[in-house]
C-alpha positions as CSV (number, residue, x, y, z in Angstrom):
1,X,-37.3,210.8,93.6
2,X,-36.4,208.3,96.6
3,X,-35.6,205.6,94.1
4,X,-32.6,206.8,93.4
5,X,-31.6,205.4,97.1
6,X,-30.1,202.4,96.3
7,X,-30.2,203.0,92.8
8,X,-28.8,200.4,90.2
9,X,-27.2,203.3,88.1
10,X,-25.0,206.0,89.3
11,X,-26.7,209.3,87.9
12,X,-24.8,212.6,87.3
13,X,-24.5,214.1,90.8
14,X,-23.3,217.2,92.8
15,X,-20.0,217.3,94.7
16,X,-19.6,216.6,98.2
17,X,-18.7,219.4,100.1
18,X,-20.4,219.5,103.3
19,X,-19.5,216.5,106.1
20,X,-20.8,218.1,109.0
21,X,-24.6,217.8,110.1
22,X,-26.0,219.1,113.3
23,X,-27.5,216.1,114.9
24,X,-29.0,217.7,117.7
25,X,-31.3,220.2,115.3
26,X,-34.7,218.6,116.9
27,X,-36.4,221.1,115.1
28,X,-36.1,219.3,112.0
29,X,-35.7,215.6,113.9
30,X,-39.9,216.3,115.1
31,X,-41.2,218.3,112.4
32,X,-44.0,216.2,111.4
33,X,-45.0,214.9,115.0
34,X,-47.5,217.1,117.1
35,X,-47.0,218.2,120.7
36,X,-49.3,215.0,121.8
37,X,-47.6,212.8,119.9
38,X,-44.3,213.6,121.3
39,X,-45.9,213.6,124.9
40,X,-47.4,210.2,123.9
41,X,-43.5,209.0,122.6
42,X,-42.1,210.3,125.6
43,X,-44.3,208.4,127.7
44,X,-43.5,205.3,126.1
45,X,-39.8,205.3,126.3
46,X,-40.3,206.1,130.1
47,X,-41.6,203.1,130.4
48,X,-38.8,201.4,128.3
49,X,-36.4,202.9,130.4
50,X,-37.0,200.8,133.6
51,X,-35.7,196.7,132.9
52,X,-38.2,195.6,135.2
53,X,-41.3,197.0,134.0
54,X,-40.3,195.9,130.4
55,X,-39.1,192.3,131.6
56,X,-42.3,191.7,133.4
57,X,-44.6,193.3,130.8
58,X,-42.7,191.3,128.3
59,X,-44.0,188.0,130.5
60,X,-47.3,189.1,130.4
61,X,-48.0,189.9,126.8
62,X,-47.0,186.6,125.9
63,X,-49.0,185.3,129.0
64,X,-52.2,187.5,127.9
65,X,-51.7,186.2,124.2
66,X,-51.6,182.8,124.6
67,X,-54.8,183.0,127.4
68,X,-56.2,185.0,124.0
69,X,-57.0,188.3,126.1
70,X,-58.3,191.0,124.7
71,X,-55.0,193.2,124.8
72,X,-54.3,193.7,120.8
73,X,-55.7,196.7,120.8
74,X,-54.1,198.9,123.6
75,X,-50.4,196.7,122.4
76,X,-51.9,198.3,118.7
77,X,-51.9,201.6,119.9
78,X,-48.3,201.6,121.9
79,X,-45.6,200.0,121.4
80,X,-47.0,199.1,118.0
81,X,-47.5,202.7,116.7
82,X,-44.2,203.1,117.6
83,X,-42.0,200.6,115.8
84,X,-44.7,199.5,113.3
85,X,-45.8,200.7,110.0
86,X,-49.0,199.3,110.3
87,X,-50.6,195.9,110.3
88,X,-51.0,195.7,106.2
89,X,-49.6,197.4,103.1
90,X,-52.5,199.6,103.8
91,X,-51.6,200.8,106.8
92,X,-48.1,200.7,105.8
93,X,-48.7,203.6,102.9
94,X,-49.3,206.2,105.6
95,X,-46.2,206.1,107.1
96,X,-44.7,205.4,103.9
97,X,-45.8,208.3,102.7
98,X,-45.5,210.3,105.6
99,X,-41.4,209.5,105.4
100,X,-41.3,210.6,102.1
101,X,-42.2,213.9,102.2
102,X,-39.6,214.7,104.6
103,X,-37.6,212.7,101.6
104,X,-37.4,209.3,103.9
105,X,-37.2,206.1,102.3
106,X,-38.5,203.3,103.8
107,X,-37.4,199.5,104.2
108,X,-40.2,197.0,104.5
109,X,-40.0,194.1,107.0
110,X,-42.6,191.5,107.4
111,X,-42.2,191.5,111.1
112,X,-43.2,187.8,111.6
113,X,-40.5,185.7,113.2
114,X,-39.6,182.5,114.6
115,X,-41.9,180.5,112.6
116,X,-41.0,176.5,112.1
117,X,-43.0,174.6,109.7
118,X,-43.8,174.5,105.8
119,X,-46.8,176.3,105.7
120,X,-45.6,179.2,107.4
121,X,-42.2,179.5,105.4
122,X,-44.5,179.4,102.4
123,X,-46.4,182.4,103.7
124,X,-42.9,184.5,104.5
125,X,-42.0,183.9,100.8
126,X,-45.8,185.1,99.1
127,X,-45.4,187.9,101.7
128,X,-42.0,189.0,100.6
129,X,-42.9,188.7,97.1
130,X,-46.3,190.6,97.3
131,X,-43.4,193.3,99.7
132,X,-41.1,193.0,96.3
133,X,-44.1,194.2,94.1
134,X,-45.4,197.0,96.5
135,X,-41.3,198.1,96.4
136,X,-41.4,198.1,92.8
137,X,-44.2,200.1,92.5
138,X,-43.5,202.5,95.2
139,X,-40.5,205.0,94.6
140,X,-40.8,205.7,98.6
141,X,-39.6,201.9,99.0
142,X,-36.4,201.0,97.2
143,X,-35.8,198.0,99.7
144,X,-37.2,195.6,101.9
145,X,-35.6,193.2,104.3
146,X,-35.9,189.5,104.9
147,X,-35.0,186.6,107.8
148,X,-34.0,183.8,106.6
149,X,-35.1,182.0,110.1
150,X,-38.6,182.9,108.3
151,X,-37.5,180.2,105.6
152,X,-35.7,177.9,107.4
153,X,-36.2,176.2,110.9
154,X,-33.7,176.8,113.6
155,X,-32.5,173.6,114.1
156,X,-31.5,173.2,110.5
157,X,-29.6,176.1,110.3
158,X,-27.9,175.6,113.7
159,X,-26.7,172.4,112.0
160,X,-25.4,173.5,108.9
161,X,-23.9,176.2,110.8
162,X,-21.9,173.2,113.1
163,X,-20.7,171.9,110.1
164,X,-22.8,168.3,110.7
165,X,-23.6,166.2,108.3
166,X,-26.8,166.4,107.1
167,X,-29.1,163.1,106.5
168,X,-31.0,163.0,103.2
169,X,-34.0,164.8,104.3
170,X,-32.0,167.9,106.3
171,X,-30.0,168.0,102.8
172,X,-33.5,168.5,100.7
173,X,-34.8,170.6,103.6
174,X,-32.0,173.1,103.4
175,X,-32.3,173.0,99.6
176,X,-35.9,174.2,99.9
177,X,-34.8,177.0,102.0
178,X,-31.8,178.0,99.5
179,X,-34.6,178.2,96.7
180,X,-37.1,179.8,98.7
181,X,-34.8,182.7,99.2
182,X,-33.6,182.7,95.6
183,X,-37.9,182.7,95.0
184,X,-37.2,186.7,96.7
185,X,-33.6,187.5,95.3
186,X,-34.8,186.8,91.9
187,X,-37.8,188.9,92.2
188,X,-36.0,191.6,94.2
189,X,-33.4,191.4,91.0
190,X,-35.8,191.2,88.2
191,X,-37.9,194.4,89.8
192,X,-35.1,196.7,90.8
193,X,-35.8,196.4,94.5
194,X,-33.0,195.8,96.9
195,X,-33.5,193.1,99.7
196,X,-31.8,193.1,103.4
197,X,-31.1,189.7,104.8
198,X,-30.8,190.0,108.5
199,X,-28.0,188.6,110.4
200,X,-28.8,186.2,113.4
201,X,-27.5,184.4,116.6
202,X,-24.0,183.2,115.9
203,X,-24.9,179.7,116.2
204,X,-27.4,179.9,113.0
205,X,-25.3,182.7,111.3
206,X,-22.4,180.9,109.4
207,X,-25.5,178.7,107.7
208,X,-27.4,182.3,106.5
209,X,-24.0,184.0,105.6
210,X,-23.4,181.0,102.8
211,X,-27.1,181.5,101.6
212,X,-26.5,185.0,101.5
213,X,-23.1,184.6,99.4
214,X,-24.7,182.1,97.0
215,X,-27.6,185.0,96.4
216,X,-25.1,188.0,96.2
217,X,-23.4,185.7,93.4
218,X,-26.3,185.7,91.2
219,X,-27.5,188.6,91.8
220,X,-24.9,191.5,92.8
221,X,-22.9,190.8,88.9
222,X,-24.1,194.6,87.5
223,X,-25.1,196.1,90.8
224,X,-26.4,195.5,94.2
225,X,-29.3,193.2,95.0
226,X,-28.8,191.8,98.0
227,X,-27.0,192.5,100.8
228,X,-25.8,190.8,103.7
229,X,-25.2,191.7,107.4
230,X,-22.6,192.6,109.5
231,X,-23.0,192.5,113.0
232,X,-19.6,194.8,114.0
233,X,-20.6,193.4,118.3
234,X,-19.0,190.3,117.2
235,X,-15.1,190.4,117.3
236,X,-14.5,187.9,113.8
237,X,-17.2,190.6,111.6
238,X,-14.4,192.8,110.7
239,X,-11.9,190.1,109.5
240,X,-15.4,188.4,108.2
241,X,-16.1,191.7,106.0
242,X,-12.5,191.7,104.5
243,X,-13.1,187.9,103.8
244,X,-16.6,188.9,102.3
245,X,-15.3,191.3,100.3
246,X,-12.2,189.1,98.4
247,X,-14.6,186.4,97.5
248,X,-16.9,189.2,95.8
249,X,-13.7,190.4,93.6
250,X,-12.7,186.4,93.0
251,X,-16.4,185.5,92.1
252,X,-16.9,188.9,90.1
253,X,-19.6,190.3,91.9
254,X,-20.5,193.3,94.1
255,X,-20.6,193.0,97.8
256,X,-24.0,194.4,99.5
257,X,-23.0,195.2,103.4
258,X,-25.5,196.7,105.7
259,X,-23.3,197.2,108.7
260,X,-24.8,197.1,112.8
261,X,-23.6,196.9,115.8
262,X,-25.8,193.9,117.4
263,X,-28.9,192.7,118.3
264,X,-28.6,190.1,120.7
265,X,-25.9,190.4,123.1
266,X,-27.3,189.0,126.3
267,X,-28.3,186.0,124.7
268,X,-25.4,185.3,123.2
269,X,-23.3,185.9,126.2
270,X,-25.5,183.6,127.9
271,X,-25.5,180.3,125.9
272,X,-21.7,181.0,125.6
273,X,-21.5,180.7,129.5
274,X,-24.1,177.9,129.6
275,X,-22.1,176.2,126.9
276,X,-19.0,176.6,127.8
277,X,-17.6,178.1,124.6
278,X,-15.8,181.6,124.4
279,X,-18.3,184.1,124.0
280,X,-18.6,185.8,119.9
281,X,-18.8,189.0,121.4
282,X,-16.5,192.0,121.6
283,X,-15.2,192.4,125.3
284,X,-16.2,195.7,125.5
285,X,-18.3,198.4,123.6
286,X,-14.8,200.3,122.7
287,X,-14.4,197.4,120.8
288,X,-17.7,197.4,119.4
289,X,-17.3,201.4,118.3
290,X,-13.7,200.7,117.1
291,X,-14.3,197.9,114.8
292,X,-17.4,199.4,113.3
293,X,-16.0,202.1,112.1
294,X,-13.1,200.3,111.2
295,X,-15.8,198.8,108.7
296,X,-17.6,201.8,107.5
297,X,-13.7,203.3,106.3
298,X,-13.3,199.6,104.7
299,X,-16.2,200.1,102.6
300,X,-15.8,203.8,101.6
301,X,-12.5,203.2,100.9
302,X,-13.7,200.3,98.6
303,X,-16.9,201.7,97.5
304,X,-16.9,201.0,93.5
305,X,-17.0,197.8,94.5
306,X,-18.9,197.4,97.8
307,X,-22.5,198.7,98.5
308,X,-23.1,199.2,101.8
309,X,-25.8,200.9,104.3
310,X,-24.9,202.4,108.0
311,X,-27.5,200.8,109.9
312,X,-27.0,202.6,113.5
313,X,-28.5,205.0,115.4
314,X,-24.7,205.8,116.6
315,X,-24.1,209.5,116.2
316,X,-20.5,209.6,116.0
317,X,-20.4,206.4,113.2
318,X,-22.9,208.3,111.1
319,X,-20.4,211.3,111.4
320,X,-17.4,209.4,110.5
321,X,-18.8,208.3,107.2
322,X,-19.9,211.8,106.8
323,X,-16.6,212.9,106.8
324,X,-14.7,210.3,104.7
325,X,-17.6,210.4,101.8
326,X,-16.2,214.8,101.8
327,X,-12.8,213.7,102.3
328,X,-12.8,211.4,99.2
329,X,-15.2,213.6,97.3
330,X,-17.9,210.8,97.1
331,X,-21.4,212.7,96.5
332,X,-23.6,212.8,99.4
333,X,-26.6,210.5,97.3
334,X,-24.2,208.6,95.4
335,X,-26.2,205.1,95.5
336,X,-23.0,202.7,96.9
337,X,-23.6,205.0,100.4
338,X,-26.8,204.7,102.7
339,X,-27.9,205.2,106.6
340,X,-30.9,203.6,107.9
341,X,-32.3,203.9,111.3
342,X,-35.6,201.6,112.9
343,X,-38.9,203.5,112.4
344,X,-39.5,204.8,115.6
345,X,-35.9,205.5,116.9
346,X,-33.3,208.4,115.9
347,X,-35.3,210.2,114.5
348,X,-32.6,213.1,114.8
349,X,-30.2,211.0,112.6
350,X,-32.5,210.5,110.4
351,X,-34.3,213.5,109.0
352,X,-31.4,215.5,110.0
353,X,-29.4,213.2,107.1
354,X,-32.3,213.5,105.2
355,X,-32.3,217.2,105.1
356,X,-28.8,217.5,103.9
357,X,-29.5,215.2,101.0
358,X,-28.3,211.9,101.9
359,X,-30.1,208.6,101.7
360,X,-31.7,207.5,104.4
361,X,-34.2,205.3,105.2
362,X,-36.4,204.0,108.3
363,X,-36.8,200.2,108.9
364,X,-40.2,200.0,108.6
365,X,-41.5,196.1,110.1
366,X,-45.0,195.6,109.7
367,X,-47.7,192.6,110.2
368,X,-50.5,191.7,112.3
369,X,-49.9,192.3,115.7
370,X,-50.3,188.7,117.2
371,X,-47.4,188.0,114.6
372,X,-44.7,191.1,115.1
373,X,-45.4,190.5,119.1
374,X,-41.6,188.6,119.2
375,X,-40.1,191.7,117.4
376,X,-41.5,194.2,119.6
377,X,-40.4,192.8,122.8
378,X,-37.5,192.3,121.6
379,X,-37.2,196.1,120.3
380,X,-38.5,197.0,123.8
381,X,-36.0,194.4,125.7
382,X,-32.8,195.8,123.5
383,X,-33.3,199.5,124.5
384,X,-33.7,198.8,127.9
385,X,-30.8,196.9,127.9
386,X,-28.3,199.7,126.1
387,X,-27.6,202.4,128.5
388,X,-27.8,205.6,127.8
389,X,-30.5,204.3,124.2
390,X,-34.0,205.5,125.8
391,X,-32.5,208.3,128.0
392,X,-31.2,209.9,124.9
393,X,-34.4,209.4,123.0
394,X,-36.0,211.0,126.1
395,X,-33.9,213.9,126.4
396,X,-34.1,214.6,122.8
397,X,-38.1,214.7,122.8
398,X,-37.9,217.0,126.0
399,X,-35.8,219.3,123.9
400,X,-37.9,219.6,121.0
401,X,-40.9,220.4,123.7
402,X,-39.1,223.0,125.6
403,X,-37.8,224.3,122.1
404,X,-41.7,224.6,121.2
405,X,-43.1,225.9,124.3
406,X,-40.3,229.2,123.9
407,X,-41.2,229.7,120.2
């Protein structure tokens, strides 16, 4: 049934004629989590919610990790629970499954990160591939999503990116990394399974979007493979997309654009200022807001030749597309128009969309814990950092308790 998301043929479908969805139903945003498990959630973003709790707990994970403490366990059952499928495939099926009968797709993501050496960009590709397989066999999982700093080191990238030139060895390094992403796009292709590559800081990203373009080439000819990111915080992603796009109709292929706001916007300010180079990002969030949307009405407005995914746990985006999809007629699970939200977060978008027969999917990173400890602060470090992001949550959990307690 969930296949269909993302689906590489477009299937006899029924009319849209509803744009409006009532994102505040928590009712339907909660059903399948218990009173303590809300209780437990809301506990957990109330910690989020103060910057110097999470800085300082941030500090001393790491601190405890590296002294090799015994603190896997209590991370395991927090934070982990939270914005992790599980440690393995294994674990992974639960929640899988659980999403799924609330008709929830979900995206893998092997949560390891930052990794610099052979060995372990040889483990990111057998994992992705063994993620491809699991996809393929799974209805639930029509996608799965992929870094390419888990295939490439840094400094390499950051290079290409500068437009050095690159000595003999950096040239056969970077080759290595091109063909150990084609190893997944291939396999992603071949198996029907569509595959995320995750955009990155801006001084590595210009390096991942030419991989990216050589990958959507051979793979996007009859329909969507891969697809790249857009990351609407930075103010050249709009004029980027448009750019994207007319090299997809010059080469002949389909454009794959999973659209987001950003991920890492105090770093990037803060290089920028150590630097001394004008900062990539947007002045101000208006800017931010403006030019996303600017980019969902590009794509819908292009959408026989552009598959793309609203990847944002903004309400009013999410409505917008809503609206032009019922404006233009476009039906509601027609495969060239997705949502996706992080497992864990908005759940309101999410099942809410899911309830009025869109598709929508949660980004579901997994991996042992010792391993998806980078992502985690980082997801704990972002919401802290975006007002208003854990209050919401908060407010919304509070909602479906008092909603509960007068039924």
């Amino acid at each position: 049934m969930l296949r269909d998301f993302f689906s590489n043929k477009l299937i006899t479908r029924t009319p849209n004629r509803m744009a409006k969805v009532d994102f505040s139903d928590t009712g339907i945003a909660f059903e399948r989590k218990s009173n303590r498990e809300l209780k437990g959630t809301a506990f957990l973003f109330k910690m989020m919610n103060n910057n110097f709790l999470v800085n300082v707990g941030s500090h001393m994970t790491l601190w405890a990790l590296k002294l090799r403490m015994p603190i896997k366990g209590i991370i395991k059952k927090t934070i982990f629970k939270q914005f992790c499928g599980g440690a393995t495939f294994e674990e992974c099926n639960k929640s899988i499954q659980e999403l799924a009968a609330y008709n929830v797709a979900a995206i893998l993501d092997y949560g390891a990160e930052g990794k610099e050496d052979d060995a372990a960009f040889d483990i990111t590709v057998k994992e992705s591939i063994k993620s491809v397989r699991f996809a393929a066999e799974h209805d639930t999982v029509p996608v799965i999503s992929c870094k390419v700093t888990g295939l490439a080191q840094n400094g390499l990238l950051e290079k290409v990116t500068s437009k050095k030139a690159l000595s003999e060895k950096e040239t056969q390094k970077y080759q290595q990394a091109l063909d150990r992403l084609d190893i997944i796009c291939k396999e992603a292709h071949q198996l029907k399974v569509a595959l995320f590559i995750d955009a990155e800081e801006s001084w590595i990203q210009d390096a991942i979007d030419d991989m990216t373009d050589v990958m959507m080439e051979r793979y996007n000819k009859e329909f969507v493979t891969v697809y790249n990111t857009f990351q609407m915080y930075r103010h050249d992603r709009l004029a980027f997309l448009k750019k994207s796009f007319a090299l997809a109709q010059e080469k002949g292929f389909i454009l794959g654009a999973k659209l987001v706001r950003g991920a890492y916007m105090e770093k990037e300010r803060q290089r920028a200022s150590e630097k001394g180079y004008p900062s990539p990002i947007q002045s101000d969030k208006m800017s931010t807001d403006n030019d996303y949307n600017a980019a969902v009405k590009f794509c819908v407005e292009n959408h026989e030749r552009i598959g793309s995914c609203v990847a944002s746990h903004n309400e009013y985006s999410t409505q917008y597309q809503l609206e032009l999809m019922a404006e233009m007629n476009i039906p509601k699970n027609h495969p060239h128009f997705n949502f996706c939200q992080l497992y864990g977060m908005s759940d309101n978008l999410t099942f809410n969309l899911a309830k009025a027969g869109y598709n929508v999917a949660k980004y579901v990173p997994y991996g042992p814990v010792k391993d998806v400890i980078p992502y985690l602060i980082r997801r704990a470090q972002e919401n802290s950092a975006v007002d208003g992001e854990v209050s919401r949550e908060l407010g919304m959990i509070n909602q479906e308790l008092q909603r509960r307690k007068k039924a």
